[in-house]
Residue, then its C-alpha position, 0 to 999 in steps of 0.5 A: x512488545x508494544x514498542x517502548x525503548x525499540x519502537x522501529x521493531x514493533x512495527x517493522x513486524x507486524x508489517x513484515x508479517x504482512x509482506x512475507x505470510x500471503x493470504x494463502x497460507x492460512x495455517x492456524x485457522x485454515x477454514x477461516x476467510x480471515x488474513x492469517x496477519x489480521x489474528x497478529x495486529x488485532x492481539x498487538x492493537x489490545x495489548x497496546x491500548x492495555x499497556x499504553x493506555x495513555x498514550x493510545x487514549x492521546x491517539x484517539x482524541x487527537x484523531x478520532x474523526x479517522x476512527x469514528x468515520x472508519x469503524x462506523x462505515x465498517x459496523x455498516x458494512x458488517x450489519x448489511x452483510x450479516x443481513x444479507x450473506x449471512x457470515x461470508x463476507x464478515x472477513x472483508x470487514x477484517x482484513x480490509x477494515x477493522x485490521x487496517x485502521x488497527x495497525x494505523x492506530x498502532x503506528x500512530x501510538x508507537x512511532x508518536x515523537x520517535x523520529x529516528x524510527x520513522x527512518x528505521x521502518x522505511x530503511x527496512x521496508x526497502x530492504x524487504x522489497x530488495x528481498x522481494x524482487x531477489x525472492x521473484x527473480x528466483x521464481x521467474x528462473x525456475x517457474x516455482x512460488x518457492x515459498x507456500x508452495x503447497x498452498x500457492x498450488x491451490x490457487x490454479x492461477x498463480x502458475x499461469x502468472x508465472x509462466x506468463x513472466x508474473x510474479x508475487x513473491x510472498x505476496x497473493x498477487x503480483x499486483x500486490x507486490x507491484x503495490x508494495x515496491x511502489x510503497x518502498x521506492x520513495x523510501x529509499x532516501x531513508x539511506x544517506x548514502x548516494x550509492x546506496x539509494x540509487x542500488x536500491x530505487x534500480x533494483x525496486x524497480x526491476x522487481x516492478x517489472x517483474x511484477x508486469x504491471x504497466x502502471x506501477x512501471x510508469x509511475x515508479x520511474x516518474x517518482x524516481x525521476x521527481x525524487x532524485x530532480x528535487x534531492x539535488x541542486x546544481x545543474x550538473x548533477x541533474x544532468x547527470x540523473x538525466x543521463x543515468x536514467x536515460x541510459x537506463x530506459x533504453x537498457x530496459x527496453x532492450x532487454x527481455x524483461x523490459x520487451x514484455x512490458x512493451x508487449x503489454x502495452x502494445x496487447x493488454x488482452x482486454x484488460x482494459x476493455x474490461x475495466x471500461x465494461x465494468x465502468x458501464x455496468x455500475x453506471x448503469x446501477x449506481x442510483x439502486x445503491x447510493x446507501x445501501x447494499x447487499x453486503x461484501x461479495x455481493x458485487x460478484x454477483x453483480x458481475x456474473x449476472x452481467x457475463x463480466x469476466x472480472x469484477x468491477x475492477x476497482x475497490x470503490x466500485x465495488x464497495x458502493x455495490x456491497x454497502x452503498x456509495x455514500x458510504x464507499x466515498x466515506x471510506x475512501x475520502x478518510x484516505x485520500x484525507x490522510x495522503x494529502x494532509x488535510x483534516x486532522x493532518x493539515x497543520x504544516x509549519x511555515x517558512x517564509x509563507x510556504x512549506x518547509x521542507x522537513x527533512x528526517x534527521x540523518x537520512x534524506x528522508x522527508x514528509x515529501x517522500x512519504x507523501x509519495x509512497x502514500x499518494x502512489x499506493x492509494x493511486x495505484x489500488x484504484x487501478x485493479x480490485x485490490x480488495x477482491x482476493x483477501x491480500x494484504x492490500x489494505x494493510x499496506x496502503x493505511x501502513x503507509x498512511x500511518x507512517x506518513x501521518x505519524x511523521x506529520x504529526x511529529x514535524x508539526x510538534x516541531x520534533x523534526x527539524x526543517x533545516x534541509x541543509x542541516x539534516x541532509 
């Protein structure tokens, strides 16, 4: 259960929970705001400190800086919203706080000194995306959720996404399912098998148009292009990538799928205009909430008083609204930490006086690849309120993380090797 002789299991659950149960279907607590996942993690988080407490306690000494600077902005976060909004947005501090850094914690204690899990959970992740794009092609071809369809009904505005060529899986959003492909296309070098890899990174990729979302387009198709350039060494097989892909670019363009996208980027209905409003009203309050605010939600109200059809657009934005921005740049600067491997994660083994290359034994899959997928996905939830519906936005992101951060901190214990010629 807490991941001793099957540490991949633990985690691929709880992080397939999270992918395949959506926000909407709250089924055991159906009145609570609270993420039907975060009831999961938050039970698996204490049996693990019960039964690993060894192991956990190690995880807390070697990382306490992302645990005392995250649950000190969340206990800030949950006192000015009780002040100020009574019990509504307590959830937030759940499922986009507490929840996230408790699955970060789990990843680290169960995946600590396991290399080949780390392999595991990213051959799994890539097939859930695969399952994921099959799931929205299906809801694309007969204009239904399929899954939670009772519970996607409620929400008036996942029909129109349908009908508009958008879809979200099992997921709360197709931004969010955009999220997640992104996650899971720099994964796919988890497999050894050329074929393999290709198949799976073509057919992520169709499941990021079908999400329609411009920026998870380009930026999965540059990532693929990095990824597959650096894997390889000769000319005549970059050639070879050039080709492939370009054949592919324009087969994308062509079709109708692909033409869609075009059409979003030649009209976004004001999605942008919204985003630069948006940006204008909070440069236009920032100063009246540099430490403090009036609690999660309360950026809403910001908005509607302003006639904004939207949010803010953007989870930090927002969060400085609700709690205050010195406290916003504290959460989001323990991310941004994390991705580019600085504070408690910033010791690399050298070679040569540069960085090596840590290759995951068995798999292409190196510290370079997750440190894509962590990159991207904090890169890519900066682009639209991924926090303002109670999606599995946040898990994501710190799951990647964590995995990135686990893989780090075993590369630095000298568990992986950094022979890339031996391992690939």
């Amino acid at each position: 259960m807490t991941g001793g002789r099957h540490p991949a299991v633990l985690v691929c659950t709880l992080i397939g929970l999270a992918v395949f149960i959506p926000y909407v279907a709250r089924v055991v607590f159906p009145d609570s705001s609270i993420h039907p996942v975060s009831f999961v993690a938050l039970v698996v988080a204490l049996l693990v400190m019960i039964f690993r407490r060894k192991e956990a306690a190690a995880e807390l000494r070697r990382h306490w800086p992302i645990y005392a600077a995250g649950l000190l902005v969340a206990a800030v976060g949950l006192a000015m919203t009780l002040l100020n909004r009574g019990d509504y947005g307590k959830a937030y501090v759940v499922n986009h706080m507490v929840v996230p850094l408790a699955l970060f914690a789990i990843v680290q204690v169960t995946l600590y000194r396991r290399v080949e899990a780390v392999r595991t959970v990213g051959m799994v992740l890539v097939l859930m995306g695969c399952f994921q794009t099959l799931l929205g092609a299906l809801q694309l071809y007969t204009q239904s959720p399929l899954v939670f369809t009772s519970k996607y009904g409620e929400q008036i505005w996942m029909e129109a996404m349908i009908s508009e060529g958008r879809v979200m899986g099992t997921l709360d959003h197709p931004l969010v399912l955009a999220l997640f492909l992104l996650i899971c296309i720099p994964l796919v070098f988890s497999f050894r098998n050329v074929y393999v890899r290709a198949g799976s990174a073509a057919i992520l990729m169709v499941g990021v148009l079908l999400t329609q979302s411009r920026l998870a387009a380009v930026g999965g198709a540059l990532m693929l292009v990095i990824l597959f350039f650096q894997s390889v060494s000769t000319r005549r097989a970059r050639v070879v990538i050039v080709t492939v892909i370009g054949f592919a670019l324009v087969a994308v363009a062509l079709s109708p799928i692909g033409q869609t996208l075009i059409g979003r980027f030649q009209n976004d209905q004001g999605s942008n205009t919204r985003r630069f409003v948006a940006l204008e009203l909070f440069g236009s309050v920032w100063h009246e909430h540099i430490w403090g605010g009036s609690g999660f939600g309360s950026s809403y109200l910001l908005t509607e008083g302003a006639s904004l059809k939207s949010s803010l657009e953007n989870p930090v934005l927002m969060m400085a609204v609700d709690i205050g921005l010195v406290w916003a740049i504290i959460w989001v600067a323990l991310q941004i930490g994390v991705a580019l491997g600085l504070g408690p994660f910033s010791r690399l083994n050298r070679r040569r006086g540069t960085h090596a290359a840590l290759y995951i034994p068995g798999s292409w899959l190196s510290t370079l690849h997750l440190q894509f997928a962590a990159v991207a996905a904090l890169l890519f939830t900066q682009s639209f309120s991924s926090t303002a519906t109670e999606s599995a936005s946040a898990m994501l992101v710190w799951f990647v993380l964590a995995l990135f951060a686990v893989a780090r901190t075993n590369t630095r214990l000298g568990v992986v090797g950094t022979e890339a010629g031996s391992t690939r």
